[in-house]
C-alpha positions in Angstrom: -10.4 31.7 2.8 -12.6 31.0 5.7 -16.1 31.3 5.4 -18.2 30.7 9.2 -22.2 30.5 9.1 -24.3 31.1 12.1 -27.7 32.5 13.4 -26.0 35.7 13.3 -25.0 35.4 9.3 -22.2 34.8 7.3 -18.1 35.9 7.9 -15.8 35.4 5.6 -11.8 36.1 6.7 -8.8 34.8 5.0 -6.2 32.7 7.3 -2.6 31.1 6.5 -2.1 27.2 7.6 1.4 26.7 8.3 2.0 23.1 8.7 4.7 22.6 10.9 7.3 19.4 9.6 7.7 15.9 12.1 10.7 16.2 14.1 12.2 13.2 15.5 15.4 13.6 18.2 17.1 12.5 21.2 17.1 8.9 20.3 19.3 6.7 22.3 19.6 3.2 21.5 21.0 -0.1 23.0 21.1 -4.0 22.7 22.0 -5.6 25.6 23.2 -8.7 24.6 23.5 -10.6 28.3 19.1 -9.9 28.3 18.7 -10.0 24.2 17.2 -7.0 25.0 16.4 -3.4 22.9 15.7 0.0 24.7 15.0 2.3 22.1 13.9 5.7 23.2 13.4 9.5 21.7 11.1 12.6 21.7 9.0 14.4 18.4 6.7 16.9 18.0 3.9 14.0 17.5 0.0 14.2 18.9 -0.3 11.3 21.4 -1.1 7.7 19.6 1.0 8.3 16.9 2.8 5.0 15.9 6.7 4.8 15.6 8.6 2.0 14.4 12.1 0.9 15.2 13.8 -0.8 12.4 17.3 -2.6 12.5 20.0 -1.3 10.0 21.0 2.0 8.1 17.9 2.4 6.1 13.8 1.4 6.4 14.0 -2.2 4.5 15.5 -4.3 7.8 13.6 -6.2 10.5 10.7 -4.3 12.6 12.7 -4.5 15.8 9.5 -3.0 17.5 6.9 -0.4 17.6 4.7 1.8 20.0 2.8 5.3 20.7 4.0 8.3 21.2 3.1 9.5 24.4 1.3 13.1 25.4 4.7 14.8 25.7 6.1 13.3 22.2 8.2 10.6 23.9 8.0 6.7 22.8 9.9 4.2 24.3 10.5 0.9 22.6 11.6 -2.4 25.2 12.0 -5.8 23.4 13.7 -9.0 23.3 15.4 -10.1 20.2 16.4 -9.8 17.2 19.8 -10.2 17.8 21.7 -7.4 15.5 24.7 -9.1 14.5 27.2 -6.8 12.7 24.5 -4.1 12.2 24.9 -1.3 15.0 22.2 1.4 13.7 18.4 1.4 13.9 16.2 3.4 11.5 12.8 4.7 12.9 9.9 6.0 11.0 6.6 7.4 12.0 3.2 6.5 10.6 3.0 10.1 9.4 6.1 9.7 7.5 8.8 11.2 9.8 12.1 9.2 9.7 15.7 9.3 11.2 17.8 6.6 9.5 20.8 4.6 11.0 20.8 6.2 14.5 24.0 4.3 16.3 23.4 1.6 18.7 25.3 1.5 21.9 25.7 -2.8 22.7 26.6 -3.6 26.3 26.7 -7.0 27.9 
């Protein structure tokens, strides 16, 4: 229920909030191992500013490979040197309103 007060008096309505659930998708991600370099990019349904972190392995726990803001269309893009990912080819990102995709494959080039 809704209640509004003015100069004009008092309205009362009743409304229905339907909160619409975090989507992360498109996420392509590489290591370049010739420039020990990550390019992690993807879209969501995210306000602008909203953080997003990219994390190394299958799950949340790993290394914080890097973060950054989702822009005014939903797209981040993370670019970073290092860490080196060893035998682990997936990357795990989470947003700082909760929204998570877990071990998204890694593509490694020279």
């Amino acid at each position: 229920e809704l209640t509004v007060t003015n100069t004009a008096g008092i309205s009362t309505d009743q409304i229905v909030l339907r909160p619409q659930a975090e989507t992360i998708s498109g996420i392509t991600a590489r290591y370049r191992t010739g420039r020990n370099e990550w390019r992690v990019d993807g879209t969501s349904n995210l306000i602008a500013g909203q953080r997003v972190a990219v994390v190394l392995g299958n799950n949340l726990n790993g290394r914080v490979i890097g973060t950054t803001n989702v822009d005014a269309t939903g797209a981040f893009s993370v670019r970073v040197t290092g860490p080196v990912p060893g035998n682990l080819r997936t990357v795990s990102i989470v947003t700082a309103t909760g929204a998570r995709i877990l071990a998204a494959a890694v593509t490694v080039t020279n």
